[in-house]
PAFI-412854 format. One line per 8 residues: number of its first residue (from 0); for each residue z, x, y of C-alpha. Coordinates in steps of 0.1 Angstrom, whole numbers, always signed. Layout:
N
NUM) Z:X:Y  ...
This chain:
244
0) +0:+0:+0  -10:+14:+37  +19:+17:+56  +13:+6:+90  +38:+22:+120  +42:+23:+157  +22:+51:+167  +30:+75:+192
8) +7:+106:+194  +13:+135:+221  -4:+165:+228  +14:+191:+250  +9:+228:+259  +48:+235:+253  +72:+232:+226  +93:+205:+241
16) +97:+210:+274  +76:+180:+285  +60:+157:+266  +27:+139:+275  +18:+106:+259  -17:+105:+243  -27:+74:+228  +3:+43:+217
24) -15:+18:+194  +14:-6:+179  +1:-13:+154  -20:+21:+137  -27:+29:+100  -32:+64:+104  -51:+61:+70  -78:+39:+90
32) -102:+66:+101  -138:+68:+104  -160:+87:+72  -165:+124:+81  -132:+130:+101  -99:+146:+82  -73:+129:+105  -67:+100:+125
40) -59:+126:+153  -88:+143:+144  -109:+110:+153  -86:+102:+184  -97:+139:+195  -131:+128:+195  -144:+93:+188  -178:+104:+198
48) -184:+132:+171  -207:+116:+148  -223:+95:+176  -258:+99:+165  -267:+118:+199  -238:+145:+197  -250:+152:+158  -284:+156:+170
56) -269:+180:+201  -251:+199:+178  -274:+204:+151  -297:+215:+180  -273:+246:+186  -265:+250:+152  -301:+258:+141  -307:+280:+171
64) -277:+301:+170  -285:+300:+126  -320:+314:+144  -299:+342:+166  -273:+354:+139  -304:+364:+119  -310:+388:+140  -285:+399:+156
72) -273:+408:+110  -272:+447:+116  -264:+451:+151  -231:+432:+147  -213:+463:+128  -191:+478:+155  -202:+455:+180  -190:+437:+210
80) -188:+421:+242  -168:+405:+272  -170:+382:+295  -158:+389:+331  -143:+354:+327  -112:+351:+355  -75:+340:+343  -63:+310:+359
88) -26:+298:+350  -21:+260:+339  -2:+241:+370  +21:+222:+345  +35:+225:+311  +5:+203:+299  -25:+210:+317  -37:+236:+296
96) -70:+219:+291  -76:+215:+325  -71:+249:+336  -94:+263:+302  -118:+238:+319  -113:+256:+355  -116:+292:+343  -151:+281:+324
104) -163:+260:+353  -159:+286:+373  -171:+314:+358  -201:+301:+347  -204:+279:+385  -182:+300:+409  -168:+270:+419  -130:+265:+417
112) -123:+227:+408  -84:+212:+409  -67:+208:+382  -59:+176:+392  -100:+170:+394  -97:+180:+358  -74:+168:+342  -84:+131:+354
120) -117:+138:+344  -107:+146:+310  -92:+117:+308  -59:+97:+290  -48:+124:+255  -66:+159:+271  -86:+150:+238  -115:+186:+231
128) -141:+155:+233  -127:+149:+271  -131:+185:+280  -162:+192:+264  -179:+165:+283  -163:+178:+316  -176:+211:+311  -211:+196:+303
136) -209:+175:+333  -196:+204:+360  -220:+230:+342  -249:+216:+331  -245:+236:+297  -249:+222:+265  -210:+222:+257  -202:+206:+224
144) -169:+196:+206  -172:+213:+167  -153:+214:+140  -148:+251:+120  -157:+231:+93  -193:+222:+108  -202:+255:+119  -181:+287:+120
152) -161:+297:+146  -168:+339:+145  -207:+328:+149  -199:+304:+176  -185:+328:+196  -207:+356:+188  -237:+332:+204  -221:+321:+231
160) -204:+355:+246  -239:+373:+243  -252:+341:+259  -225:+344:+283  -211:+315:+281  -172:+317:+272  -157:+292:+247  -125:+268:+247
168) -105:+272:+214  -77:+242:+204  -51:+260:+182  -18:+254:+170  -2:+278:+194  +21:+290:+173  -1:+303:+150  -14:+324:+178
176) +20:+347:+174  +24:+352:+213  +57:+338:+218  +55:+302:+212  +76:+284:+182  +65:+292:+148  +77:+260:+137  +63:+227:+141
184) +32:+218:+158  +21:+234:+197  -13:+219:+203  -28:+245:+226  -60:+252:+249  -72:+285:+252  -108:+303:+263  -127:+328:+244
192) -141:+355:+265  -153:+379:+241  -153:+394:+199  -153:+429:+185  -166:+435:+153  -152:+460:+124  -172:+493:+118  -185:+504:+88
200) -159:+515:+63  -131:+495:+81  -107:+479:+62  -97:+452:+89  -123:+422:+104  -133:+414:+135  -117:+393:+163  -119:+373:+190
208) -105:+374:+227  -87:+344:+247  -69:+340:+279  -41:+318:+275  -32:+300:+307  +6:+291:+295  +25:+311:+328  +56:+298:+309
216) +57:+321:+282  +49:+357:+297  +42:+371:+264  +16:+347:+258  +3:+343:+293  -30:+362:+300  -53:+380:+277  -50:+385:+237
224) -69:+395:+207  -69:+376:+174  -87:+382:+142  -116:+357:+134  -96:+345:+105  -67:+340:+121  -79:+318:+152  -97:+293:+126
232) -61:+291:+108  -48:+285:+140  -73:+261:+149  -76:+241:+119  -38:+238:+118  -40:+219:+150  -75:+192:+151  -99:+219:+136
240) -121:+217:+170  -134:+243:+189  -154:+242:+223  -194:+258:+221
């Protein structure tokens, strides 16, 4: 039998220090999901996913950048690459996503939009299908929500950094191992600016850069570097999406 509760949702960019409400249904069954999705907060994150215009978007960038990586097959070995992308803190606990939104926006625009703009743009849950669609609106890039399990995340960011166009991961932040709570659950915005690949005969793997905009925390404010693997355990322990 489905067991049917009051749902309550909240995504925050702390570990308990403020709370913002996402979505309140009162009457959820958070078994009740759409085929294709893993979660009902996966499908809260982005209704839109499988709308038949962002599959055809995203299977548009997924064939190109297929097209790239083939090329790009020897000349990854030791590679890598940064983007001059500027770090802007978040203005509260919980507007990561908008200022991940800012630094991109602005990078890519050189314009500096509020995060106030931002965040009401996003919209009601900071959901990665709010911020993708800001960015696409304020950019005029091609921005798409993704899940790791679509296309993967060390490829994503390969093509868009030599593109330059820097990324917007959505990690459990505590997975990240900056200084937030191992425990529990820190939904997290954070923007990728660059990768490094391992060299022949290395033991380790390659990784990924991010600025984190969480002031709060000053071990975790600012830049980092993250193995590949790592960041998609991260990622998928939070909604799985990623920002391309």
């Amino acid at each position: 039998m489905k067991k049917i509760i009051s749902y309550f949702l909240s995504i925050f960019c702390v570990f308990g220090l403020t709370l913002s409400p996402v979505f309140a249904n009162d009457d959820y069954d958070a078994t009740n999901y759409p085929d294709g999705y893993d979660s009902y907060e996966q499908y809260l994150n982005d209704p839109d996913y499988y709308n038949q215009d962002r599959v055809k978007q995203r299977e548009g960038k997924i064939a190109a950048a297929d097209s790239y990586m083939k090329t790009r097959a020897l000349m990854r070995v030791g590679a890598s690459k940064y983007l001059n992308v500027t770090l802007f803190p978040q203005e509260t606990d919980y507007w990561c996503s908008a200022a991940s939104a800012q630094m991109v926006i602005y990078y890519l625009t050189g314009t500096k939009i509020s995060q106030g703009t931002l965040i009401n743009e996003i919209g009601a849950g900071y959901t990665v299908g709010g911020v993708a669609k800001t960015l696409r609106a304020h950019t005029g890039a091609s921005y798409e929500a993704q899940l790791t399990s679509g296309y993967a995340l060390g490829n994503a960011t390969t093509v868009d950094i030599d593109a330059g166009y820097p990324l917007i991961y959505n990690p459990n932040a505590g997975l990240l191992k900056t200084g937030y709570p191992i425990t529990g659950k820190t939904p997290h915005y954070v923007v990728g600016y660059g990768y490094r690949y391992n060299t022949f005969g290395s033991t380790g793997e390659s990784y990924v850069s991010y600025l984190d905009p969480y002031k709060y925390i000053s071990s975790a404010y600012g830049k980092h570097e993250i193995s590949v693997t790592n960041m998609v355990k991260a990622v998928n322990d939070n909604t799985g999406y990623y920002i391309w």
